[in-house]
C-alpha positions in Angstrom: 54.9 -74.0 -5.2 53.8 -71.5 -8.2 55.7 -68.7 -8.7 54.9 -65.9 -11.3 57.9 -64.0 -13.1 57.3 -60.8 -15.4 57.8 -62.5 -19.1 61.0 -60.5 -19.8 62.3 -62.8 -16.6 61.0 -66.2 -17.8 61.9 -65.4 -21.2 65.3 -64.7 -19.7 65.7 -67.8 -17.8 64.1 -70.4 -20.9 67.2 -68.9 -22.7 69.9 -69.5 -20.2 68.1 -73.0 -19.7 68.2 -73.7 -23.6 71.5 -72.6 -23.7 72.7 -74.9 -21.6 74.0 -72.8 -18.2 71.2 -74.6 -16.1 69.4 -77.6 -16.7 65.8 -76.5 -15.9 64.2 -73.1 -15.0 63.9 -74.4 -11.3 67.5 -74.4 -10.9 68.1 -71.6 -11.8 65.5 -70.3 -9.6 67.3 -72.3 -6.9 70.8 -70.9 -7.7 69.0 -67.5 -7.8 67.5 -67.8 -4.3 71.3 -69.5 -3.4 73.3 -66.6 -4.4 70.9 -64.5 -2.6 70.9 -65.6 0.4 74.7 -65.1 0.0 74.7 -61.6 -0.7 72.4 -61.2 2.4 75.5 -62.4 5.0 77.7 -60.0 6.5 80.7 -61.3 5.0 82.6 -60.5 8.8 84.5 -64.1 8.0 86.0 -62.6 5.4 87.6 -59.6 7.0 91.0 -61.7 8.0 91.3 -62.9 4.1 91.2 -59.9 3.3 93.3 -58.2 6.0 95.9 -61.0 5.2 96.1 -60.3 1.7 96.4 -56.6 1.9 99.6 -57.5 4.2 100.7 -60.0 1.5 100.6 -56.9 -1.1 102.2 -54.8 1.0 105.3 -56.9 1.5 105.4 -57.5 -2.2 104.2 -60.6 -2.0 102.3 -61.2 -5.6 102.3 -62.7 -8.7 101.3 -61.3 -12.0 97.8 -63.4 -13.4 100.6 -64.6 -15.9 102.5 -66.2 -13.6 99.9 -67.9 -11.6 98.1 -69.3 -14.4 101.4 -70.4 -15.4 102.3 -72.6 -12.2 98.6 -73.7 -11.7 98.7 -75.2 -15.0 102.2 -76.9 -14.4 100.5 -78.1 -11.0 97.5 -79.7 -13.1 100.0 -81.3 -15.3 101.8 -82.9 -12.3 99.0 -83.9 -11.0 97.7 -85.5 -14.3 101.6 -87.2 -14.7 100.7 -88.8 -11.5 97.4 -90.0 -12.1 98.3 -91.9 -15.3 100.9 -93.3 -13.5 
């Protein structure tokens, strides 16, 4: 297939090629097409995610980004401990 970009566009994608996001311009073409064919779905699967999370807020339920990052890192330590054994 032979698709034709405006040069501002190619010239855009040889430089997020070169600097290293993608590894040719035809993936990034492919993410491209990926991503929207993503934003094209309803996103109706979502709606209980959401609606659970908005409850979990509600009851106070949270954790500053702080805090998080804090006990996802301990996790990845564990995890790492337990690898090496």
């Amino acid at each position: 297939m032979i698709v034709s970009l405006p040069k501002e566009q190619l010239e855009s994608l040889e430089a997020q090629v070169a600097a290293g996001h993608f590894a040719s311009i035809d993936e990034a073409l492919a993410i491209a097409v990926a991503d929207l064919a993503l934003s094209e779905d309803d996103l109706a699967w979502a709606k209980p995610y959401v609606e659970e999370a908005r409850a979990s807020i509600a009851r106070g339920d949270v954790l500053s980004g702080e805090e998080f990052f804090r006990r996802l890192h301990a996790k990845i330590d564990d995890l790492r401990s337990t690898l090496r054994g």
